[in-house]
N, C-alpha and C positions, 0 to 999 in steps of 0.2 A: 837655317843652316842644315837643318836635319831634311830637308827637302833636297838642297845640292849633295849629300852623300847621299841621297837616294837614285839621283841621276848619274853621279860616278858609279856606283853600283852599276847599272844597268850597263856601262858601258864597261868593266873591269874586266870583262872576258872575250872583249873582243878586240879585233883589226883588222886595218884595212891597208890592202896592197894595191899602189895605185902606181900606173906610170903615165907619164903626161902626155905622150907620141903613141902608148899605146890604147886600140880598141876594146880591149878588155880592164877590169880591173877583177878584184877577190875580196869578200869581207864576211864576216861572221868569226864564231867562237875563234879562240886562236887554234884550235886544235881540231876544225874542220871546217875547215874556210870554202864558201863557194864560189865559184868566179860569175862574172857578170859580164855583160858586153853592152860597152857605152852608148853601142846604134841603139839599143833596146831603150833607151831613156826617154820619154815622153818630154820630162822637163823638173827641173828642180829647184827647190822650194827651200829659201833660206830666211828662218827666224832671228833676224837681228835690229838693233837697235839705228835707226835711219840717220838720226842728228848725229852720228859719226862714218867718215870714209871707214865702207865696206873693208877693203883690205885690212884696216887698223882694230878691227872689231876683237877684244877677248874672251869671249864666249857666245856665239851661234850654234842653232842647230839646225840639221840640214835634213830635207827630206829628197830622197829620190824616187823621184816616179816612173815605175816602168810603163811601156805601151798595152801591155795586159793587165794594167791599175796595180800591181804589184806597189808594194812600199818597201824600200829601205831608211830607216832614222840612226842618224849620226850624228855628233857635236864635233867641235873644235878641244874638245878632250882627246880625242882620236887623233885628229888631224887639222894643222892651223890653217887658218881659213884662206889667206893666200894661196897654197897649194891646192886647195881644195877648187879654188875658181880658178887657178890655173889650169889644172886637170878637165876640169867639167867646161870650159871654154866654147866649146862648138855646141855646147847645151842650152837652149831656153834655161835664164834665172828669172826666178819670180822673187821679189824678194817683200818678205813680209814684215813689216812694223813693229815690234813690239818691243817696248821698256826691258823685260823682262821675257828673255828666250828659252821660256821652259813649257815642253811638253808633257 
C-alpha cells in the first residue's frame, strides 16, 4: 500500500493535455506544462497486465519515447487508458507483460 501512494505521489502534480486529431499534446507540472509533438514519438511502451483486453485494463503505466531517446512516464492515474491509445493511435505500441505495472 505505501508503495501505490508513492506512485500517486509522483504523479499529484502533474497533467496532461492531450487532443486526439491533434499533432501536439502538453504534460508536466500543472503549473508549467510543456508541449510535445506526437511526430517526435519514436514508440511507446505500455506496462499492463496481458490475460485482460488492453482497453479494460485499471491501472498501466505508460512510457513515451521520443526519437532523441528522451522519456516521458505516465499512468492511468492521469489518464484512462482508452483515451490514451486513442490518442497515441498512429504510434508503435509495445506492450509489456506484467502482473504488476509499477515502475
Amino acid at each position: 500500500m505505501l508503495y501505490l501512494f508513492s506512485r500517486y505521489n509522483k504523479y499529484r502534480n502533474k497533467q496532461i493535455q492531450i487532443v486526439k486529431d491533434s499533432d501536439t499534446f502538453r504534460f508536466g507540472n500543472i503549473d508549467d506544462l510543456q508541449q510535445y509533438d506526437k511526430l517526435n514519438v519514436e514508440y511507446v511502451k505500455i506496462y499492463a497486465p496481458k490475460d485482460k483486453k488492453i482497453r479494460t485494463v485499471k491501472y498501466a503505466l505508460f512510457e513515451i519515447v521520443f526519437k532523441d531517446e528522451s522519456k516521458i512516464e505516465l499512468s492511468t492515474i492521469l489518464i484512462p487508458i482508452k483515451i490514451f491509445l486513442d490518442t497515441f493511435s498512429k504510434q508503435e505500441i509495445k506492450l509489456i507483460d506484467t502482473a504488476f505495472p509499477f515502475m
